[in-house]
C-alpha positions as CSV (number, residue, x, y, z in Angstrom):
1,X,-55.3,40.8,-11.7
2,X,-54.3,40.3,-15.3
3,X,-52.6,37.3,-16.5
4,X,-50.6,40.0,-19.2
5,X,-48.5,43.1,-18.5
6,X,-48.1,46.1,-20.2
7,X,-44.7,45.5,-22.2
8,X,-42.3,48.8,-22.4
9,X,-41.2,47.3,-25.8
10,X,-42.6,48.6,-28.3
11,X,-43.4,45.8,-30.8
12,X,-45.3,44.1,-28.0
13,X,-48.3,45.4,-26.1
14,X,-48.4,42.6,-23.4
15,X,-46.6,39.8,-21.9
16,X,-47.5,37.1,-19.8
17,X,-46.5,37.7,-16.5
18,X,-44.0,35.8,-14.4
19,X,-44.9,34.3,-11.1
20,X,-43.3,36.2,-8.2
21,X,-40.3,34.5,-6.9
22,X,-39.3,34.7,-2.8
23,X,-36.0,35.3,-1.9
24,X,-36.6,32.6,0.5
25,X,-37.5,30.2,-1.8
26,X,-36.6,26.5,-1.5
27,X,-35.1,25.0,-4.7
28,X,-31.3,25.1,-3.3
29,X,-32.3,23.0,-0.2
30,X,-31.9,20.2,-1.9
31,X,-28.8,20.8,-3.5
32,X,-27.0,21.7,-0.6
33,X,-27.9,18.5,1.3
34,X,-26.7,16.7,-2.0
35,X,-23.5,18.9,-1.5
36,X,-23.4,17.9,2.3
37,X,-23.7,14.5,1.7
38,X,-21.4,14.1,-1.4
39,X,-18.5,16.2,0.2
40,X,-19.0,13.8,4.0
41,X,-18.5,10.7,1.9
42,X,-14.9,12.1,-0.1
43,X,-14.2,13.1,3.6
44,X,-14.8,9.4,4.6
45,X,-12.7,8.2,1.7
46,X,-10.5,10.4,2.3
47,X,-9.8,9.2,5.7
48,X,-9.8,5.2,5.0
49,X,-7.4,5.4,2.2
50,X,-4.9,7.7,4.9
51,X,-5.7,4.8,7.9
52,X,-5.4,1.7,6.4
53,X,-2.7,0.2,4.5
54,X,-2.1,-2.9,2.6
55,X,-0.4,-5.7,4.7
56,X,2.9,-7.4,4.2
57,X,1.6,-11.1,2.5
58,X,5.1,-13.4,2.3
59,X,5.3,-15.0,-0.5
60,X,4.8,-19.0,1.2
61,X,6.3,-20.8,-1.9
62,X,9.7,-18.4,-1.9
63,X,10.1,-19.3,2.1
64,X,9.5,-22.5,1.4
65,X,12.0,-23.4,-1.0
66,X,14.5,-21.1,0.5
67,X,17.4,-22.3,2.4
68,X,16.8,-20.1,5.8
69,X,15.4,-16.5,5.8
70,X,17.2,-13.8,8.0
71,X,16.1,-10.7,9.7
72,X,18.5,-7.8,8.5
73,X,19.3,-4.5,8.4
74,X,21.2,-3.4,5.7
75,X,24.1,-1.3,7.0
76,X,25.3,1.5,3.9
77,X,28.5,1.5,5.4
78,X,28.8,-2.2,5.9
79,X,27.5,-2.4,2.4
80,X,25.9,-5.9,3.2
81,X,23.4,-6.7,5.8
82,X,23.4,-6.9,9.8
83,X,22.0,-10.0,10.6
84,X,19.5,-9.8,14.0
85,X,18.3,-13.3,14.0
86,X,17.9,-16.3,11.2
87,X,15.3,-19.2,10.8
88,X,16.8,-21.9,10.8
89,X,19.3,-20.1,13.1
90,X,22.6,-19.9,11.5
91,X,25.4,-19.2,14.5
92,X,28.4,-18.4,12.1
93,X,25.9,-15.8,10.0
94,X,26.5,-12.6,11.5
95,X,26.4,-10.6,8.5
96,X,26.4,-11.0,4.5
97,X,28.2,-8.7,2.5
98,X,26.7,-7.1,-0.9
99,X,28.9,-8.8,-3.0
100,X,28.0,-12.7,-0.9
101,X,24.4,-11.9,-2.2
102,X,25.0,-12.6,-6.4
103,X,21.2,-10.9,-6.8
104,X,21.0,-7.9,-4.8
105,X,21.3,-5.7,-7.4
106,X,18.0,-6.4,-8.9
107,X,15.9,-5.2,-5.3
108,X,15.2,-2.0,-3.9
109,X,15.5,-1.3,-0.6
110,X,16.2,1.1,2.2
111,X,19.4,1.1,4.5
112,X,18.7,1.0,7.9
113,X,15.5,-0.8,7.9
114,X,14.5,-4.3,9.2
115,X,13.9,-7.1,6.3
116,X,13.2,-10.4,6.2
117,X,15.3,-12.3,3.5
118,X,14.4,-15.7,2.4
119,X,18.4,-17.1,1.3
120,X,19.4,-20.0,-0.4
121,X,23.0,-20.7,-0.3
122,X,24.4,-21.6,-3.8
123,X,28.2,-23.2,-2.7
124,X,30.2,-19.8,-1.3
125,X,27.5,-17.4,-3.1
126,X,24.1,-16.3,-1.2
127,X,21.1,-15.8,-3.4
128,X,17.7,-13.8,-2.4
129,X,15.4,-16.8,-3.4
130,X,13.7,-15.9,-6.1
131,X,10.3,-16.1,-6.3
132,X,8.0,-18.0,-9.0
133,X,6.0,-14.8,-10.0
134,X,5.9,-14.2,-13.5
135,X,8.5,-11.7,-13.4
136,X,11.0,-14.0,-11.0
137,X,11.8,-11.0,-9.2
138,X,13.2,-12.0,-5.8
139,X,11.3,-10.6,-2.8
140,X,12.1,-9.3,0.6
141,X,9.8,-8.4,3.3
142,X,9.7,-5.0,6.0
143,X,10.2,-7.0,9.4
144,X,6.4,-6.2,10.8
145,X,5.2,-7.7,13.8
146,X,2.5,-9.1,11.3
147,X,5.6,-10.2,8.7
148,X,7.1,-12.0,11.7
149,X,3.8,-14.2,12.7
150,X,3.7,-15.2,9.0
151,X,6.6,-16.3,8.9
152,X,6.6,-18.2,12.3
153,X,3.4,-19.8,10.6
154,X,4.7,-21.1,7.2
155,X,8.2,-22.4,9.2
156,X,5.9,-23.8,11.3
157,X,4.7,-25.6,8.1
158,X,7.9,-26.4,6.7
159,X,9.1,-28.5,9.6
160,X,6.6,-29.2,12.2
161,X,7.4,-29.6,16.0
């Protein structure tokens, strides 16, 4: 067999002739397992980022210096906060009123959900302790299980047993 072919140009009497190709051939194997593989791993990805979270960290220097923290819902139509339980307890604390608390304004937060409030009491008016961050914005924590144990920890470390 030739290495040329007759050309049906007609400028050009031969060309070199181009190996036969199988329909079968085998050059897209590996780019499909490269597809496989890259579109398992986005999958994976996908998945860890919709499982795991970031947890609740208390800020230990903002409890620390604060004067007791409470666990609160705040109520819309109370406009102040519910008051479950405090550290150290407070008996006559049953709820705090927006307009007790001089720095709520500056927090977001949701009514009807559990916080943890680190308070320090400033004479009559109640104050979100601010925190030392950069920013000094005062924090407050979604009342998690895992919130809870870290706070029963740093109390713990505030006035031992």
């Amino acid at each position: 067999m030739s290495q040329y072919v007759e050309s049906k140009q007609p400028h050009a009497k031969y060309t070199p002739a181009l190996p036969a190709t199988d329909a079968n051939s085998k050059p897209l194997l590996p780019l499909i397992g490269v597809l496989l593989i890259g579109i398992l791993w986005l999958t994976g990805m996908l998945w860890l980022v919709l499982t795991t979270s970031n947890p609740v960290t208390l800020n230990k220097e903002q409890i620390l210096r604060a004067n007791f923290v409470i666990q609160a819902k705040f109520i819309e139509k109370l406009k102040g906060f519910d008051i479950d339980q405090a550290w150290p307890p407070q008996p006559n604390l049953t709820s705090i009123s927006q307009a007790d608390i001089a720095n709520l304004k500056e927090i977001k937060f949701e009514a009807d959900v559990d916080y943890l409030v680190p308070i320090t009491r400033t004479g009559d008016t109640y104050l979100v302790t601010p925190s030392r961050l950069p920013s000094g914005q005062p924090l407050i924590y979604p009342a998690t299980a895992e919130a809870l144990t870290q706070l029963k920890l740093i109390l713990k470390e505030k006035s031992p047993e």
